[in-house]
C-alpha positions in Angstrom: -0.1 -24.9 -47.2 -0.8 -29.1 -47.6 -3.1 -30.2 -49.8 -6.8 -30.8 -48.5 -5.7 -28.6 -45.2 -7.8 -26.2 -44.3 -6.4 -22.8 -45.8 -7.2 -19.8 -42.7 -6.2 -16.1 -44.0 -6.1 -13.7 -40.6 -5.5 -10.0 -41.3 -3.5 -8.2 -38.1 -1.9 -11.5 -37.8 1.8 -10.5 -36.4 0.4 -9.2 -33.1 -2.4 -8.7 -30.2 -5.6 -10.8 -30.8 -4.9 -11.7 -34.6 -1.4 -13.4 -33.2 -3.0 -15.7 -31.0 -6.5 -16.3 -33.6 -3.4 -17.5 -35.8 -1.8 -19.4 -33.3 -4.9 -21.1 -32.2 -5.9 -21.8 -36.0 -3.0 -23.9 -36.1 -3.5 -25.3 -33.1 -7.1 -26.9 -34.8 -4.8 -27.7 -37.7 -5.2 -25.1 -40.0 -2.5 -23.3 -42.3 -2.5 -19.9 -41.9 -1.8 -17.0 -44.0 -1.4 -13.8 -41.9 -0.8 -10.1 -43.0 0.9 -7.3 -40.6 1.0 -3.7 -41.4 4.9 -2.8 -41.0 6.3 -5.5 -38.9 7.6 -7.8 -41.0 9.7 -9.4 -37.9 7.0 -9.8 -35.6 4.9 -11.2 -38.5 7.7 -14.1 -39.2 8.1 -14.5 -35.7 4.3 -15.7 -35.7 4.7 -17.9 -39.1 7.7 -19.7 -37.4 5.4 -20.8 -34.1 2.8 -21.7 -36.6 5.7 -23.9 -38.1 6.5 -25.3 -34.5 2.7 -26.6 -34.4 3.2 -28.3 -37.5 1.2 -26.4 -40.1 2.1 -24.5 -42.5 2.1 -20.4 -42.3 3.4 -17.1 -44.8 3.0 -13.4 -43.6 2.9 -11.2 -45.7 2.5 -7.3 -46.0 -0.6 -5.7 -46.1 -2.2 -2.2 -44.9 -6.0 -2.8 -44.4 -6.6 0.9 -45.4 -5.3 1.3 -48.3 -8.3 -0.1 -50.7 -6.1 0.5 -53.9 -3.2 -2.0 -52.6 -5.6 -5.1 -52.6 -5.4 -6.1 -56.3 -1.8 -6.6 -55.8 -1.8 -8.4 -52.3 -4.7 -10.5 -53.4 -2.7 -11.5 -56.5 0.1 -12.4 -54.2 -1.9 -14.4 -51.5 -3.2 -16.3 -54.7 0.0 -16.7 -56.6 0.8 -18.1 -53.1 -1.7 -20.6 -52.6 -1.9 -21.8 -56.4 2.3 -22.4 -56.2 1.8 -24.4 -53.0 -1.5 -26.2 -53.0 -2.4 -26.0 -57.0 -5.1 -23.8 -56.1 -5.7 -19.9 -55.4 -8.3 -21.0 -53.1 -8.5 -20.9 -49.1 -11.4 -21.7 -46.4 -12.0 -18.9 -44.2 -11.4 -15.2 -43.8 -10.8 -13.8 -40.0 -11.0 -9.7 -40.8 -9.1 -8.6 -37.7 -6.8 -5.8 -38.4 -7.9 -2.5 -36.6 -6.4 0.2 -34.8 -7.8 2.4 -31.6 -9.4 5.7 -31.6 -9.6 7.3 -28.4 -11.1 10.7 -29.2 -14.4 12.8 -27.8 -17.2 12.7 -30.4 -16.9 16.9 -30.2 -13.5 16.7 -30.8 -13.2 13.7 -33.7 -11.8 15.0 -37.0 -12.7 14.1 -40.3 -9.1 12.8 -41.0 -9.8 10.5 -37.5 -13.2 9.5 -38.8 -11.9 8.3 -42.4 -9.1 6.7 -40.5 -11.4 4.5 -38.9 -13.7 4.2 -41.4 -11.4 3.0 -44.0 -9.3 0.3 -41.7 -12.7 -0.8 -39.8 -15.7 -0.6 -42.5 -14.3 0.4 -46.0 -11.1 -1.8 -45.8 -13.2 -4.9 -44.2 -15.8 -4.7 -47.1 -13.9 -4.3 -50.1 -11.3 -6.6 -49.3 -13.7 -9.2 -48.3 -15.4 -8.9 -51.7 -12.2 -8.9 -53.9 -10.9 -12.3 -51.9 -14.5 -13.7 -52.0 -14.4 -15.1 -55.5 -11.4 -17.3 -54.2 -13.2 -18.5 -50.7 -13.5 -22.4 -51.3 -17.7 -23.3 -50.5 -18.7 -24.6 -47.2 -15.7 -22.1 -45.7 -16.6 -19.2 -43.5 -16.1 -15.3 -42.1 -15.3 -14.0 -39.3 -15.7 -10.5 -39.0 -14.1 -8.9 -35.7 -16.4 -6.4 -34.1 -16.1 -4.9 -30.5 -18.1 -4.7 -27.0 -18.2 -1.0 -27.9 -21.3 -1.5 -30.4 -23.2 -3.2 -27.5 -22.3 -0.5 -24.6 -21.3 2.5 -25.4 -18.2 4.6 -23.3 -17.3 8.1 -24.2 -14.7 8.6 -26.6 -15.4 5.6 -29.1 -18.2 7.1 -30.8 -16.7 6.8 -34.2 -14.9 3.2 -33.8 -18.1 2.1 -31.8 -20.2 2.7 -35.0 -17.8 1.4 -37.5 -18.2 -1.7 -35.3 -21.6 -1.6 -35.0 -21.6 -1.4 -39.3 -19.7 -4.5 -39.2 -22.2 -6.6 -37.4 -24.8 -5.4 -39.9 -22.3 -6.2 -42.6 -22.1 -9.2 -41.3 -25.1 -10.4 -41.0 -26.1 -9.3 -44.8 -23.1 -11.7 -46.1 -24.6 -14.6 -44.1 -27.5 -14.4 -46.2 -26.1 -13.7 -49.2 -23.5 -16.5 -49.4 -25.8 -18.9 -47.8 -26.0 -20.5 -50.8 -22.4 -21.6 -51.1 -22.6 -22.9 -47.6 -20.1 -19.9 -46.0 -20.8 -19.1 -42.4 -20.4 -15.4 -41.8 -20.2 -14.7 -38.0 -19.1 -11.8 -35.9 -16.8 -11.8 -32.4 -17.3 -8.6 -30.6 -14.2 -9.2 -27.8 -14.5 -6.9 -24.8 -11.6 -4.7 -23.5 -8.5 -6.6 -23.7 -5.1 -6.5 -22.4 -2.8 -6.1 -25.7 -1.0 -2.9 -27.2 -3.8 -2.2 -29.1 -4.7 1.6 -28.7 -1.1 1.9 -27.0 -2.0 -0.6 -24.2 -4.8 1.8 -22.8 -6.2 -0.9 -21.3 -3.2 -3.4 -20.3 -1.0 -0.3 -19.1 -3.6 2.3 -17.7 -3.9 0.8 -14.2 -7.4 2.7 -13.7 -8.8 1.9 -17.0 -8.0 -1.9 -15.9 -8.9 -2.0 -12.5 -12.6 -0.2 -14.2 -13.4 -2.7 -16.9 -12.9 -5.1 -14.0 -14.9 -3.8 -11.6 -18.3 -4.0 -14.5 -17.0 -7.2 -16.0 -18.4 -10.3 -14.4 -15.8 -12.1 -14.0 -14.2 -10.2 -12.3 -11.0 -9.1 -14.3 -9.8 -7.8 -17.8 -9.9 -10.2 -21.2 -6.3 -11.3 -22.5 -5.7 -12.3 -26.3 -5.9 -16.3 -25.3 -9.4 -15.7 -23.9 -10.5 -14.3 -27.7 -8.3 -17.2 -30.3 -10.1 -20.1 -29.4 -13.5 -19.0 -30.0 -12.2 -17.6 -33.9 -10.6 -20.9 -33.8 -13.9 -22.7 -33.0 -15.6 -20.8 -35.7 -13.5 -22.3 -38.1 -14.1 -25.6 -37.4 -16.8 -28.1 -38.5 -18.2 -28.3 -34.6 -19.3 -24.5 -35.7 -20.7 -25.5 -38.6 -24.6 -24.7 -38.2 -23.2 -21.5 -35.9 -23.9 -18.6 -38.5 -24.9 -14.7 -39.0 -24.3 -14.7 -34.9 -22.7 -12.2 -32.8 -20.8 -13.6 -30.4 -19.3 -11.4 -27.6 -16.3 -12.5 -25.6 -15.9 -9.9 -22.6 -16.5 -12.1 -19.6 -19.8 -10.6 -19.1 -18.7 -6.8 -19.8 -21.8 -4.1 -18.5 -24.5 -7.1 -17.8 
């Protein structure tokens, strides 16, 4: 991390969308700190790309459910920051980490619904609130929503409406950090070919050939269609951009 760089901290970093947000941080010449859950390789694999760009990058290790492990990983993305730039501080906060939950609404059991609850609501707040103290003024959010809270398909009724809490979330920090000049938005990305979910949409030929059939242009999102616009949001073009939802699906359901 350089001093007077812009400081970007992307959770899900190592793979999927939050790889190429990352990527495309750096790109807009941003250091990047980026957690992964358990893939520590993958996750260094991303820092050392950042590192080809130029900027600066660290992964490190967290699990985005797991509300009592913040303290620590906050105290060591700090620790970080204040060894390397003097100051605990960074510039914007991409919530991004998130796992699938393909399951019938009759069907969805409490231990799925806290799953998703705690890694897509729970997790986002509270670890947005402990780092929040340490997010420089005039620096921003981005919260990572889904098409799903827009249109609804059978089978995400639980990850639809922890999405659809995030965009409400989202638009409550606007207001309330207004006053420190940090831009909270939202990026609800459609259906995307990744492994997210266990590549239900990249590898299910059906599943791909659908969401392209009722997607205007005509085919199915891929992570470099998603990183820009993050990227964007972090930048001072974006600057009077805020408490927006923006969707990213090609036209998805029109």
């Amino acid at each position: 991390m350089s001093e007077n760089t812009k400081i970007a901290l992307v959770t899900g970093g190592s793979r999927g969308l939050g790889r190429n947000m990352a990527i495309n941080l750096a790109k807009k010449g941003l250091d990047v700190i980026l957690t992964y859950n358990s893939n520590k390789t993958e996750g260094d694999k991303v820092v050392t790309e950042i590192e080809a760009l130029g900027q600066k990058a660290i992964a490190l290790q967290l699990n985005t459910s797991d509300i009592k492990s913040f303290d620590a990983f906050v105290k060591e993305a700090t620790d970080h920051l204040k060894e390397v730039t003097g100051s605990p501080n960074f510039d914007f906060l991409i919530n991004n980490a998130g796992t699938a939950l393909y399951a019938p609404f009759a069907e969805t059991t409490e231990e799925q619904f806290d799953t998703v609850i705690n890694i897509h609501y729970k997790g986002v707040f509270f670890l947005t609130q402990k780092l929040l103290p340490y997010l420089n003024e005039g620096g921003g959010i981005v919260n990572i929503s889904s098409g799903l809270a827009r249109f609804s398909f059978p089978g995400s009724s639980a990850y639809g409406a922890t999405k659809g809490a995030i965009e409400v979330l989202s638009r409550y920090l606007a207001k309330e950090l207004g006053s420190k000049g940090i831009r909270v938005n939202t990026v609800a990305p459609g259906a995307i070919e990744t492994d997210f979910g266990g590549g239900h949409v990249r590898d299910n030929k059906e599943v791909n050939a659908q969401v392209a059939s009722f997607t205007a242009l005509g085919r199915v999102g891929l992570p470099d269609d998603i990183g820009g616009v993050v990227a964007f949001l972090c930048t001072p073009d974006a600057k009077w951009v805020n408490g927006q939802r923006i969707e990213v699906s090609g036209g998805m359901v029109l």
